[in-house]
C-alpha positions, 0 to 999 in steps of 0.5 A, spaced: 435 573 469 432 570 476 432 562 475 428 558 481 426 551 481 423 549 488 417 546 486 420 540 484 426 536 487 431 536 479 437 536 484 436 529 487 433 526 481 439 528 477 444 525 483 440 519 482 439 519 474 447 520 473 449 514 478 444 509 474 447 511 468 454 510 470 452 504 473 450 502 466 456 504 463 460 500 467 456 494 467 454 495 460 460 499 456 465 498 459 470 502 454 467 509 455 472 511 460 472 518 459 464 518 461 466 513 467 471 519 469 466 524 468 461 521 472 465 517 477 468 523 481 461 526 483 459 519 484 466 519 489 466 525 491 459 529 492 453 525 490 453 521 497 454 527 502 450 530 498 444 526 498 445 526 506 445 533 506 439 534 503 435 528 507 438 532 513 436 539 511 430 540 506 428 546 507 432 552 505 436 557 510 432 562 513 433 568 519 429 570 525 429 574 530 427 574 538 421 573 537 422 568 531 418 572 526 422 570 520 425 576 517 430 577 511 437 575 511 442 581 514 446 584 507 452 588 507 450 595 506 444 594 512 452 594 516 455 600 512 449 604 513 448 603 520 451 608 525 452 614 519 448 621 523 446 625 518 443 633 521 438 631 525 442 627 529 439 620 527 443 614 522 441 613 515 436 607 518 432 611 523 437 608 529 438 613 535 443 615 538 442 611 543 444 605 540 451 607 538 452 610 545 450 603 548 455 600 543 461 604 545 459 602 553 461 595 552 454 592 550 454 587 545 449 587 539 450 580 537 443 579 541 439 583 536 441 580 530 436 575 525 438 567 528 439 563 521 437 557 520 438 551 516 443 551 510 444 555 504 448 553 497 455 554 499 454 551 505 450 544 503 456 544 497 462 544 502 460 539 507 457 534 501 465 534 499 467 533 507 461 527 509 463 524 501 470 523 503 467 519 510 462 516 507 465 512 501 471 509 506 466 507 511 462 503 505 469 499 503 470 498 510 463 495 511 465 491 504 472 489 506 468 484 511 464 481 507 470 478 503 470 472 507 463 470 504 465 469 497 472 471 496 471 471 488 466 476 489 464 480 495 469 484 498 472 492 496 472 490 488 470 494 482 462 492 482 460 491 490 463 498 490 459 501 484 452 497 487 454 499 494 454 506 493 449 506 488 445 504 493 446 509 498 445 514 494 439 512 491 435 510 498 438 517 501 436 520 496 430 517 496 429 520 503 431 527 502 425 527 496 420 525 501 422 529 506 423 535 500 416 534 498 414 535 506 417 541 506 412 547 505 413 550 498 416 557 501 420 553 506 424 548 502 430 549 499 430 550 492 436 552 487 436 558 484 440 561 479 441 569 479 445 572 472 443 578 472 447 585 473 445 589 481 443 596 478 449 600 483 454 597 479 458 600 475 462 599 468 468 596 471 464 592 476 460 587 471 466 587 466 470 585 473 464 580 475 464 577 467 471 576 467 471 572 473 466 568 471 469 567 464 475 564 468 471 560 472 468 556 465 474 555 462 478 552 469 472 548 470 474 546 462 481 546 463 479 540 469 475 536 465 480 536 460 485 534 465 482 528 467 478 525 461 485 526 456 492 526 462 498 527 460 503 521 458 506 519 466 512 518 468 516 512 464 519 506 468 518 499 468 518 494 474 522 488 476 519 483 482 521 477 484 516 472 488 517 465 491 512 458 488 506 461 490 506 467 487 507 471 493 513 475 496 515 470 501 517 463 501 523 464 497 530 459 496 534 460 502 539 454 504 538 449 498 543 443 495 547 442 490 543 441 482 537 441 487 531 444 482 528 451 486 522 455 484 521 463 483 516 467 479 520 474 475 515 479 474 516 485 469 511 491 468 511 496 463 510 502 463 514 505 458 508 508 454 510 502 448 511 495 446 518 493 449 524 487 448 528 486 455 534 482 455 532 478 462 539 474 465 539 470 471 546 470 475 550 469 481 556 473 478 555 478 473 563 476 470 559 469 468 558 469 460 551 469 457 548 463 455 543 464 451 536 460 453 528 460 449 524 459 457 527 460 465 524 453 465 529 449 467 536 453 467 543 452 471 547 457 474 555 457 475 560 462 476 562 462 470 554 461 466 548 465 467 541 464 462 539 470 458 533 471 455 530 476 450 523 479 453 517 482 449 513 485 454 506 489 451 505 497 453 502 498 461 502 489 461 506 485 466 509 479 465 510 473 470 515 468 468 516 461 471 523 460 473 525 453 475 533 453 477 539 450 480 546 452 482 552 448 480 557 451 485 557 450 493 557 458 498 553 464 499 550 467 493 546 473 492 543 471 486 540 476 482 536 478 476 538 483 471 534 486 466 537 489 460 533 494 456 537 498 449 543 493 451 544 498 457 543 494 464 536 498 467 533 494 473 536 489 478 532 485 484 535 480 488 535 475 493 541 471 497 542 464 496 546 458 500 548 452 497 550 446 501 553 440 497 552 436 504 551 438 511 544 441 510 539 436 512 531 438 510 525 434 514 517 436 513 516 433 520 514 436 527 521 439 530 526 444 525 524 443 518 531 446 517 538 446 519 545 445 516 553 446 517 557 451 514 564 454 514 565 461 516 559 467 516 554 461 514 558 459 508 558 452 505 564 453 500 568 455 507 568 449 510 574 446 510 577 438 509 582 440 512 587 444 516 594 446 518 598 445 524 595 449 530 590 452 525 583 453 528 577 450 525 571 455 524 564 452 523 557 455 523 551 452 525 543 454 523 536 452 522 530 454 522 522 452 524 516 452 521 512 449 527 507 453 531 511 452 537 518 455 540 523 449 540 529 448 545 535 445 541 541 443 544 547 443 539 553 438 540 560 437 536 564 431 538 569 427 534 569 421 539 565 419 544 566 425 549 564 424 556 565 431 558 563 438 555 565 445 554 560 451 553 561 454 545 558 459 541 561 464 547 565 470 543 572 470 543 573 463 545 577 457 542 573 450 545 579 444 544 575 438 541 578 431 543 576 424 543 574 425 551 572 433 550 566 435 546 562 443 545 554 444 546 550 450 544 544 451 546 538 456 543 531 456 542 527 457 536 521 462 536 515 459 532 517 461 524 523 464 525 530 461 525 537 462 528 544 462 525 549 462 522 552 461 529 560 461 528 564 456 532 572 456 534 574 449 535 581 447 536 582 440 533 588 435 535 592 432 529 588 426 525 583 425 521 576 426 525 569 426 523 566 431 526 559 429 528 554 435 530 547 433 533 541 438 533 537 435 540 530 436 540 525 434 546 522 429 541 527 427 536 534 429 534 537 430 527 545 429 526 550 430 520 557 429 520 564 433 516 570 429 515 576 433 516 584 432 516 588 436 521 595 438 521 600 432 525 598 424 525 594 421 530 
């Protein structure tokens, strides 16, 4: 059985016909999910190149020869046949000779065979799929700049993508029917069906071919089905922590004793079922738990962490509003640990540094930052005091949110020195006295910041205040430690 459609362009209205509904679909029902899969991936992937093909190329292929008379299409069996003598000494096509001798000398009979032009089926189908994968990224990327117009509409979202491509293929193809219909009939591309049996095969032949087309029916089944019903994916369940406004950024860094900070923990789950998580906030997993209904306020110490229980949907994600304060000085890796069946099952952090004093914070132009610490930035190791001969270790850091770079110079006194020595040199003590005092000097980029810088200062018995002062060309920001070093003044 031969079936031909030329007379009528059916291919592109059915192209057409299937994006409009799945536009109505999306626009109407949206819950029809196994008919926006069905008809979503041609509309993706074949429908765009498809009607550019075909506005490009409406006529069917065709061969001529030299002379550019058209003849029919080259088949296999002209090739086998041709070149085999029988008695007369002439092949089965009536060729003499002459031509094989030809052949054998070198001469290459490219030249004589029938010139195709156009594109037949397996070749429109084949660049449809390649032009479609190059289409559909060019259209989101010519979308992507309209989302500076209306930031809540435009830009690559579900419904401009659906209008987009719905209107590339319904002006495309609305070409390609024109440029169809021109085409004279004999010429124009038409889909043709052929499912009867050639006459020259054998019994083994047709069951061969009706087996390979039963197995092609039931891959192209498996297919759907694999795509409308997926298997269950894997089971896991996502834990992310983001700063005050909502974004990976901003996070509490360096902050005060009891001083109220803000964080939003994220949980997603996608354990394919409704869960209840055990959500703790802590600086020191030893701590014991203390069970709280909301994250909003808590406080956290060495010795107390707040525990929560979490009822999470299946395939939802929930936000949770933290407002925190620390009730211990030093450096924390502050973390948050999910619990899920009693067992610990995911863990995300982020490192604090908590001053009690020492850390000064101004939202003027300048260093919106900067602090005083003990060793390796640590605020809990700045001593109050030190022994005989003993070396006072200090760090010093800030940092800049100005849309500058900022030079800052950084000296340590205890008195009103007059003369100085270079710090922050590696392996070198710097002796403080009345009449000596340290300078550092750094420049700070733009958003960025420097420390913790360790320093080594020798101090002389006493009670001194340690006074440091970040210079900057336009104001200065001071602090100062009280210390007891070994001996009497």
């Amino acid at each position: 059985m031969r079936l031909e459609v030329r007379d009528r362009p059916y291919d592109l209205y059915a192209v057409i016909g299937a994006s409009a509904l799945l536009v109505l679909v999306i626009l109407v029902t949206p819950g029809l999910d196994v008919l926006r899969i069905i008809l979503g991936l041609p509309f993706i992937l074949f429908f765009p190149g498809y009607v550019l093909i075909s506005a490009l190329y409406p006529e069917r292929k065709r061969f001529f020869d030299e002379q550019g008379n058209e003849v029919p299409p080259p088949s296999d069996d002209d090739e086998e046949q041709e070149g085999i003598e029988d008695v007369t000494g002439k092949d089965r096509t009536g060729k003499k000779m002459e031509k094989r001798r030809q052949k054998d000398d070198g001469k290459d009979d490219e030249d004589d065979r029938p010139k195709g032009k156009g594109l037949d089926g397996l070749e429109r189908v084949a660049l449809s799929l390649g032009l479609s994968i190059a289409i559909t990224p060019l259209i989101g990327l010519l979308l992507n700049y309209t989302y500076d117009w209306a930031p809540d509409t435009l830009g690559i979202r579900l419904i401009p993508i659906l209008i987009s491509q719905f209107a590339f293929i319904s002006i495309v193809g609305s070409v390609a029917i024109y440029r169809r219909k021109k085409t004279p009939p004999e010429e124009r591309f038409g889909i043709v069906v052929d499912l009867s049996m050639p006459e020259d095969q054998t019994t083994m032949d047709k069951v061969l071919t009706v087996g390979i087309v039963i197995m092609m029916v039931l891959s192209v089944g498996m297919l759907v089905y694999i795509i409308v019903v997926p298997r269950e994916g894997e089971a896991f369940t996502e834990l992310y922590i983001l700063g005050n406004n909502h974004k990976a950024e901003n996070y509490p860094g360096n902050i005060l004793l009891e001083d109220d900070q803000f964080i939003y923990i994220g949980i997603g789950n996608h354990e394919h079922r409704d869960v209840n998580y055990t959500l703790v906030l802590t600086i020191d997993p030893s701590a014991d738990n203390e069970t709280v209904g909301s994250f909003d306020p808590v406080t956290i110490s060495r010795n107390r962490q707040p525990s929560m229980e979490v009822r999470v949907p299946e395939d939802e994600t929930l936000e949770i509003a933290c407002n925190f304060s620390v009730l211990e000085t030093g450096s924390f890796k502050l973390r948050v640990l999910l619990f899920l069946e009693g067992k610990e099952y995911r863990d995300n952090h982020i490192w604090i540094r908590v001053f009690q004093d020492g850390y000064l914070k101004t939202s003027d132009q300048g260093l919106s930052e900067a602090y005083l610490a003990g060793r390796g930035g640590d605020p809990s190791l700045l001593p109050s005091a030190i022994g005989t001969g003993e070396t006072l270790l200090l760090s010093v850091g800030a940092r800049n949110d100005a849309d500058r770079k900022i030079d800052v110079n950084i000296t340590i006194t205890i008195g009103d020195a007059s003369n100085w020595i270079e710090a922050g040199v590696p392996g070198r003590l710097v002796e403080i006295s009345e009449t000596w005092g340290a300078y550092y000097q750094t420049t700070v980029n733009s958003s960025s910041s420097f420390g913790p810088r360790d320093l080594s200062l020798a101090l002389p018995g006493g009670d001194w205040v340690i006074r440091v002062v970040f210079s900057m060309e336009d104001r200065s920001l001071t602090m100062e430690h009280r210390i007891t070093a070994g001996g009497s003044r």
